[in-house]
N, CA, C and O of each residue as an XYZ file, in Angstrom:
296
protein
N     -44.092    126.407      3.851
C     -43.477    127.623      3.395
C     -44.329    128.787      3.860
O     -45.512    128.907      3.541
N     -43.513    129.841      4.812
C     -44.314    131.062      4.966
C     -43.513    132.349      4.852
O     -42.359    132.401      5.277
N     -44.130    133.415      4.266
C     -43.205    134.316      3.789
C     -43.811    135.048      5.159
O     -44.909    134.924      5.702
N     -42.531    135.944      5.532
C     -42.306    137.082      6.648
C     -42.264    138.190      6.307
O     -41.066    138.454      6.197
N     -42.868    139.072      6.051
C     -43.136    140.666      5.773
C     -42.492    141.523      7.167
O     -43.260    141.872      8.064
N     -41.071    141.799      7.230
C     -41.138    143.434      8.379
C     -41.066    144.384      7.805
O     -40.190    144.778      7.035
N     -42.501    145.087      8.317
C     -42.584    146.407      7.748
C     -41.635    147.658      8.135
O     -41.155    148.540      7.424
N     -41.525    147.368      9.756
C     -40.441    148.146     10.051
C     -38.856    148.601      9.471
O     -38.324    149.700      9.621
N     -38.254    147.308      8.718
C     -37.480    147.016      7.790
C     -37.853    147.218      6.512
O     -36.887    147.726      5.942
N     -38.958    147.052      5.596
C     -38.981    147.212      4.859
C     -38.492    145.875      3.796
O     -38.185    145.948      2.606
N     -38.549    144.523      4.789
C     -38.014    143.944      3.722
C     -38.488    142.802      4.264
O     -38.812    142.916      5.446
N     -38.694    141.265      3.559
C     -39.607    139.964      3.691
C     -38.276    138.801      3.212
O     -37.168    138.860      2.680
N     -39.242    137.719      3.809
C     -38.066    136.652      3.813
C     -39.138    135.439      3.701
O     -40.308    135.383      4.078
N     -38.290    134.462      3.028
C     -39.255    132.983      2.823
C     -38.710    131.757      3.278
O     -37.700    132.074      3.907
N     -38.790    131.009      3.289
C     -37.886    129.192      3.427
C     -38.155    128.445      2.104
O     -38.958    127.523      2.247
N     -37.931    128.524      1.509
C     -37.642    127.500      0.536
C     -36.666    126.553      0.912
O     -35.460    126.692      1.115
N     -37.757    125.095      0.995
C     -36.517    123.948      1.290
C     -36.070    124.251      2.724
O     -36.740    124.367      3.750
N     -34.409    124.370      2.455
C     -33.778    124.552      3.885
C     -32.686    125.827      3.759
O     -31.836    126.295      4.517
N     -33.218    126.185      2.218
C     -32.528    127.794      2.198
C     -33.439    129.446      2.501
O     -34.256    129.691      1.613
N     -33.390    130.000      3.086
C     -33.747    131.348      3.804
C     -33.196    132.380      2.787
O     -32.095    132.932      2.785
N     -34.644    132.554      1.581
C     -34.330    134.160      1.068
C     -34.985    135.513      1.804
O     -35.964    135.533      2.551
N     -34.340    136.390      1.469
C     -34.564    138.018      1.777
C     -34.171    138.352      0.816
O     -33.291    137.933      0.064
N     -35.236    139.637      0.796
C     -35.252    140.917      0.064
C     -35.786    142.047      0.789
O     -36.385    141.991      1.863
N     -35.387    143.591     -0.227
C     -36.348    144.526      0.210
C     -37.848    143.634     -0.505
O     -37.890    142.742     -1.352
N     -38.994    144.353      0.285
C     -39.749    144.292     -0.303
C     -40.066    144.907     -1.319
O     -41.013    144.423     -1.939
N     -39.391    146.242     -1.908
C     -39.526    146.724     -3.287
C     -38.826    145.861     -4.372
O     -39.118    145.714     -5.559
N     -37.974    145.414     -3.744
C     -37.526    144.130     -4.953
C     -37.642    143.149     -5.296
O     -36.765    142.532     -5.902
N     -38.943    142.643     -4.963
C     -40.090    141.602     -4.863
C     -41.233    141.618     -5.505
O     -42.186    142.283     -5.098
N     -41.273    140.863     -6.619
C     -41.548    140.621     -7.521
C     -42.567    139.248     -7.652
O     -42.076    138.119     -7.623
N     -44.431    139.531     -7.838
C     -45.373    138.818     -7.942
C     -45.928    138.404     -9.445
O     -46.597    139.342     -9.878
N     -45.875    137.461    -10.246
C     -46.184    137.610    -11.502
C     -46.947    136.444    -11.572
O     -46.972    135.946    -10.447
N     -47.534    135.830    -12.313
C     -48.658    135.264    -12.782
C     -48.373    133.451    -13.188
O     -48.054    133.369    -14.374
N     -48.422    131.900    -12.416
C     -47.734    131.436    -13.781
C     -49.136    130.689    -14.465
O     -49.796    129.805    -13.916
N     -49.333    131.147    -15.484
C     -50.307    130.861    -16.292
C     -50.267    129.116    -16.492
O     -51.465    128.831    -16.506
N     -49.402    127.683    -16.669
C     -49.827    126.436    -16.570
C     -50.683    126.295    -15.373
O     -51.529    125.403    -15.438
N     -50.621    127.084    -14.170
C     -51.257    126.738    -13.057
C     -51.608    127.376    -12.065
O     -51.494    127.166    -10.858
N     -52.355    128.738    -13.069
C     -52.847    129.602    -12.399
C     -52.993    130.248    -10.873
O     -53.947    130.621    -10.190
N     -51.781    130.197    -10.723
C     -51.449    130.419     -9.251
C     -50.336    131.565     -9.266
O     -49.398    131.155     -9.950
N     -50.067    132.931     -8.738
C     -49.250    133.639     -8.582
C     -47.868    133.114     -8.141
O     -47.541    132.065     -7.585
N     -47.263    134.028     -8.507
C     -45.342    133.170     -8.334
C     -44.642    134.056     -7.510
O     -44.726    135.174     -8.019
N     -44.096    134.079     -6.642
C     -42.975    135.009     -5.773
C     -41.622    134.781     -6.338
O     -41.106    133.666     -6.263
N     -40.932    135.939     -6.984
C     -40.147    136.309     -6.825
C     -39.065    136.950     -6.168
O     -38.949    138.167     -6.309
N     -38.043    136.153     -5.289
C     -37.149    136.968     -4.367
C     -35.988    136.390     -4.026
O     -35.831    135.258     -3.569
N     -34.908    137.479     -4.342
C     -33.676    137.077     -4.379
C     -32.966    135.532     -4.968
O     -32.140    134.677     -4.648
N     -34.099    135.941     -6.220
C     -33.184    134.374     -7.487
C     -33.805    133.317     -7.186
O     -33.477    132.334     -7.851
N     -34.649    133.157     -6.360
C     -35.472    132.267     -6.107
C     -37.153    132.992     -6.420
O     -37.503    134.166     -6.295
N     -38.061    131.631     -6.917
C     -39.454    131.775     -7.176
C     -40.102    130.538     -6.668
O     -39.580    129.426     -6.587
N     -41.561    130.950     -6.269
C     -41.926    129.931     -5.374
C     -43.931    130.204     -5.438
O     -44.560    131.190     -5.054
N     -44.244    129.433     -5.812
C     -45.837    129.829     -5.495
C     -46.883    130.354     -4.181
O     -46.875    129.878     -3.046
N     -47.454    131.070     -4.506
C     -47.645    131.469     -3.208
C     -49.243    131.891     -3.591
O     -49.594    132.178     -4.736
N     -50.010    131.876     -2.587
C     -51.322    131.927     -2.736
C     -51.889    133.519     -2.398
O     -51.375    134.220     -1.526
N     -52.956    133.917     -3.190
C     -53.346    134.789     -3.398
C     -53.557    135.991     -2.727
O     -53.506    137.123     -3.208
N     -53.934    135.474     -0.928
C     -53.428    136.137     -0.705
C     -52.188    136.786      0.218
O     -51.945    137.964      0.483
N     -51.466    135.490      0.622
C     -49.924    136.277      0.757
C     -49.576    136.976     -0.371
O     -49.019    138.017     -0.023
N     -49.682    136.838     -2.059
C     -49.438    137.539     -2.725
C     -50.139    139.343     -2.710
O     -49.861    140.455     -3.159
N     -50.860    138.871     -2.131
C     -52.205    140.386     -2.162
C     -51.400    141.208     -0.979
O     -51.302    142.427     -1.119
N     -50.717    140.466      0.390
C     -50.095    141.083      1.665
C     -49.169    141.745      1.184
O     -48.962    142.941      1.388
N     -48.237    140.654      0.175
C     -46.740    141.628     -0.617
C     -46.982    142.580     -1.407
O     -46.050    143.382     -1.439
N     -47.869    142.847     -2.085
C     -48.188    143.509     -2.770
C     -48.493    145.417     -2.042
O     -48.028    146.544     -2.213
N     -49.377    144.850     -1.352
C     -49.781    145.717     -0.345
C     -48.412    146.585      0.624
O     -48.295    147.706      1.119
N     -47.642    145.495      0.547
C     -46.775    145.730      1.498
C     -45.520    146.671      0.878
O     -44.680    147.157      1.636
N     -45.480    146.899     -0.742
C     -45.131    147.302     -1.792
C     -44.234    146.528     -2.761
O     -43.559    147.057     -3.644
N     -44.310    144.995     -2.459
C     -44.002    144.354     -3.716
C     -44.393    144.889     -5.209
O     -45.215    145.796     -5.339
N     -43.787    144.307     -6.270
C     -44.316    144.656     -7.676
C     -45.060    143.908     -7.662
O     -45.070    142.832     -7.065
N     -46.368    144.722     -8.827
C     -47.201    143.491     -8.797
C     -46.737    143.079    -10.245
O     -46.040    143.985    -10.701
N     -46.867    142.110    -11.064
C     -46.343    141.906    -12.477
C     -47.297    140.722    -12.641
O     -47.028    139.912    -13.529
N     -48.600    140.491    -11.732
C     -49.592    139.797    -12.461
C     -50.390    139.572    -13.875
O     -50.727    140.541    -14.556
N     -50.588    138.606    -14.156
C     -51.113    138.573    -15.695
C     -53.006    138.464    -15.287
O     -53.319    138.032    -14.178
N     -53.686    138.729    -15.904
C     -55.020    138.582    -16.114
C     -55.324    137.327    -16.935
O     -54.874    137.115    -18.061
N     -56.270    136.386    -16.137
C     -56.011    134.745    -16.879
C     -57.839    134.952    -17.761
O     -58.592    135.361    -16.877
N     -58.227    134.872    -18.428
C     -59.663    134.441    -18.920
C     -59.731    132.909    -18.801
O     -58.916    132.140    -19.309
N     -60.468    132.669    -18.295
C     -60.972    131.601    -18.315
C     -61.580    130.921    -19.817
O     -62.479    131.467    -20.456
N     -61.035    129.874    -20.158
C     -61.269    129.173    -21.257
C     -62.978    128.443    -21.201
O     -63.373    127.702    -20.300
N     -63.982    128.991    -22.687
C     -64.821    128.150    -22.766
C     -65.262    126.835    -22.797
O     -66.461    126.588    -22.923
């Protein structure tokens, strides 16, 4: 799985499986999933894990960020 950022467009695309989402990238959506501390992509009804920093590229790229802050357990 690799997500595609055109900046020129303004909008990113992923493979999940053997289906092909797009979005703008403003409607892309990074949030947190706390069982397994790994950031989640959100785009176009589909979510998919994605590592820190393709999440950090979308972000940058003007995804939302909607990350959670994890503390680490004693």
């Amino acid at each position: 799985m690799s997500v595609q950022i055109d900046t020129t467009t303004g909008t990113c695309s992923v493979v999940i499986g053997e289906t092909t989402y797009r979005s703008a990238i403003m409607d892309v959506r990074i949030t947190t999933d706390p069982q397994v501390r790994m950031d989640l992509l959100h785009i176009d009804g589909a979510s998919v894990h994605v590592a820190a920093d393709e999440a950090e590229h979308l972000i940058a790229a003007g995804a939302i960020d909607d990350r959670s802050l994890l503390v680490a357990d004693d």
